[in-house]
NUMI-306144 format. One record per residue (C-alpha): z, x, y; chain; residue number from 1. Coordinates in Angstrom, 3 decimals, always signed. Layout:
% residues N
+----------+----------+----------+---+-----+
|       c3 |       c1 |       c2 | c |   k |
+----------+----------+----------+---+-----+
|        Z |        X |        Y | A | NUM |
...
+----------+----------+----------+---+-----+
% end
This chain:
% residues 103
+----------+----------+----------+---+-----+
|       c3 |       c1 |       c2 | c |   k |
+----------+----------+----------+---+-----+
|   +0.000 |   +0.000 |   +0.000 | A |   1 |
|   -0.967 |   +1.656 |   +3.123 | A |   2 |
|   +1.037 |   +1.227 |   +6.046 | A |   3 |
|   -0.081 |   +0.555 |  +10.017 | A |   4 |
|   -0.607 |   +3.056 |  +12.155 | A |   5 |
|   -0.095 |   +2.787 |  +15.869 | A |   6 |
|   -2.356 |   +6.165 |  +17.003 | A |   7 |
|   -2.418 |   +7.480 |  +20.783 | A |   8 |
|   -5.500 |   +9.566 |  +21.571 | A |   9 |
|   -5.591 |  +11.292 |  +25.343 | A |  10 |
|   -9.639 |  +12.748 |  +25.726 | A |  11 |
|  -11.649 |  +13.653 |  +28.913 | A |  12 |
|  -15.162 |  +11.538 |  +29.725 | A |  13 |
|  -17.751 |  +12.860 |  +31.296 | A |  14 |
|  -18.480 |  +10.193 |  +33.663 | A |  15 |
|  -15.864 |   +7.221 |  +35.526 | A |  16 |
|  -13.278 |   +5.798 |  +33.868 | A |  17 |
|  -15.270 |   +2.301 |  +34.909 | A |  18 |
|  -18.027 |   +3.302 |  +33.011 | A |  19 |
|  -16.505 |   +4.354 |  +29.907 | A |  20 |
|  -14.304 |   +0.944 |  +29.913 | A |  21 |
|  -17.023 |   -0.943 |  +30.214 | A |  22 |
|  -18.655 |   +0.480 |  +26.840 | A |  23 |
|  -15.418 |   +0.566 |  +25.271 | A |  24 |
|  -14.492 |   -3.070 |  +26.457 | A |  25 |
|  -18.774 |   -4.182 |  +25.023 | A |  26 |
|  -19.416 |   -6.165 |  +21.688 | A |  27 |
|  -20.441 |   -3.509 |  +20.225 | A |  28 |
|  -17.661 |   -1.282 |  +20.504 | A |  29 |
|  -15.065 |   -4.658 |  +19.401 | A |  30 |
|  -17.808 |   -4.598 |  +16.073 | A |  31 |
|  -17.475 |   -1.442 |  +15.422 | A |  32 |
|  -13.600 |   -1.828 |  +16.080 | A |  33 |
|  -12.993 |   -4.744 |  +13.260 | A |  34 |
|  -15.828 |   -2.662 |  +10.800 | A |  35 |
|  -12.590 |   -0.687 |  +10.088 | A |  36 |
|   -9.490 |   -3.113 |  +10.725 | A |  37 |
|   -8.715 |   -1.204 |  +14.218 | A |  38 |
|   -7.087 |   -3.346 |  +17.334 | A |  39 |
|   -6.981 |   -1.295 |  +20.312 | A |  40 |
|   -3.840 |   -1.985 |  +22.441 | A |  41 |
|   -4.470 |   -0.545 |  +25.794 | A |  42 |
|   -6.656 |   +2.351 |  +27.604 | A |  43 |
|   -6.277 |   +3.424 |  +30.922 | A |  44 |
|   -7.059 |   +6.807 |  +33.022 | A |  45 |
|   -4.322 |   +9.117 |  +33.887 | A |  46 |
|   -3.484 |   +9.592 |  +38.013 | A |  47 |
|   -4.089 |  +12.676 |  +37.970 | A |  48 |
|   -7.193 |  +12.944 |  +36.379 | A |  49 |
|   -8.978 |   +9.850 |  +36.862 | A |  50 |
|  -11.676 |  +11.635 |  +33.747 | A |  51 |
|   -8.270 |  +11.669 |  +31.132 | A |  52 |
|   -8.445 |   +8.781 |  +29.469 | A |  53 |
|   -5.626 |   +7.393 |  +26.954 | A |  54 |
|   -6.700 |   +4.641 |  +24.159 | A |  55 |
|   -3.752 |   +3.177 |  +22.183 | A |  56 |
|   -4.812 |   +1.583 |  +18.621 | A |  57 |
|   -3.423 |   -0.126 |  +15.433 | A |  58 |
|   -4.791 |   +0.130 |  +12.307 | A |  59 |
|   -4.057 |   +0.807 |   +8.918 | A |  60 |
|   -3.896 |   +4.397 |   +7.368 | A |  61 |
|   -6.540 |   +6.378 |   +7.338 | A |  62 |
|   -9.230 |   +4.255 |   +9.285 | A |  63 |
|   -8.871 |   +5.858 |  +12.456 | A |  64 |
|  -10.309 |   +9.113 |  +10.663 | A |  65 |
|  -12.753 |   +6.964 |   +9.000 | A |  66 |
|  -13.969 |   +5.500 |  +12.114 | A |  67 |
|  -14.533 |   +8.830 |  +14.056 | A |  68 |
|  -16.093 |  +10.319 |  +11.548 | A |  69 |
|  -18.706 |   +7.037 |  +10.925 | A |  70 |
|  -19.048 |   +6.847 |  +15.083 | A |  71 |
|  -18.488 |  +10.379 |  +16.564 | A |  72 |
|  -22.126 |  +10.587 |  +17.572 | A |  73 |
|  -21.680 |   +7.120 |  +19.219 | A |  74 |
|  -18.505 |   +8.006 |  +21.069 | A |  75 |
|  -20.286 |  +11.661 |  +21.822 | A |  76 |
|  -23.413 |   +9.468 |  +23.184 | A |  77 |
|  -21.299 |   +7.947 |  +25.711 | A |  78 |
|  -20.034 |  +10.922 |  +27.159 | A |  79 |
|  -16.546 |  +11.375 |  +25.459 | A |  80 |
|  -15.893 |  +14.450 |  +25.029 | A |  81 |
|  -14.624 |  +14.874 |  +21.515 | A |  82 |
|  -13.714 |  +18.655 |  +22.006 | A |  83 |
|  -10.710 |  +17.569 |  +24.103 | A |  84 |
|   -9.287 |  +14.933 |  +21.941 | A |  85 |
|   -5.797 |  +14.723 |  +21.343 | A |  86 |
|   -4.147 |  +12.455 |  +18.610 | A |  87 |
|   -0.448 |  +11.588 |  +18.081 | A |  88 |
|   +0.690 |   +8.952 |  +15.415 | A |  89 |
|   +3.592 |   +6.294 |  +14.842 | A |  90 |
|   +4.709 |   +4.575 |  +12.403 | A |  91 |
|   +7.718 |   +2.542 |  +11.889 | A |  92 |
|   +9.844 |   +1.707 |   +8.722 | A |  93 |
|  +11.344 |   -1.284 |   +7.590 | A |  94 |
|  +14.343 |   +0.231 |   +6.499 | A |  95 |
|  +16.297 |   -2.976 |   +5.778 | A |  96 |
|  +16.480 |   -2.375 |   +2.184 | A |  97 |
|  +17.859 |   +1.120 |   +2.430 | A |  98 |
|  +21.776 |   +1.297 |   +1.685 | A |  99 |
|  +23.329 |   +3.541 |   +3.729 | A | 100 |
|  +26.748 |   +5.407 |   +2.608 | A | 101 |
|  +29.354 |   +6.533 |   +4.742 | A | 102 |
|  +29.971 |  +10.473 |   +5.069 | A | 103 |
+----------+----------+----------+---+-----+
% end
């Protein structure tokens, strides 16, 4: 049973943040989104660099790889640049069922 993954990726575009949004907000992207069970959460640009951009996503283990690897050149094609991605991942337990002893 694979578990969900909440995944932050920071990356620089090579264009505005406006422009990127606007293919990452398109049809196509949201297809190409559900093809592997992935719901981003929120993107934005950083203050400082309005060319940083931050994409927040859930999905279930594995797919995010899965989908970058099936849509780099698609993502590459509309000026991300991939070279400066950065990825972090979450994931929370349901630890409900775990007994915990005293020391």
């Amino acid at each position: 049973m694979s578990s969900t993954v909440t995944s932050v990726f920071t990356f620089k575009v090579e264009s505005t943040f406006d422009e990127w949004a606007a293919i990452f907000d398109s049809s196509e992207a949201t297809r190409r989104h559900r093809e592997f069970n992935i719901q981003p959460l929120y993107r934005g640009c950083s203050d400082e660099d309005p060319q940083k951009i931050i994409v927040i996503h859930q999905h279930p283990e594995g797919n995010i790889e899965k989908f970058i690897a099936a849509n780099g050149d698609w993502m590459a094609s509309h000026r991300v640049d991939l070279s400066t991605m950065e990825k972090s991942s979450w994931t929370w337990t349901d630890n409900r069922s775990v007994q915990f002893k005293a020391a």
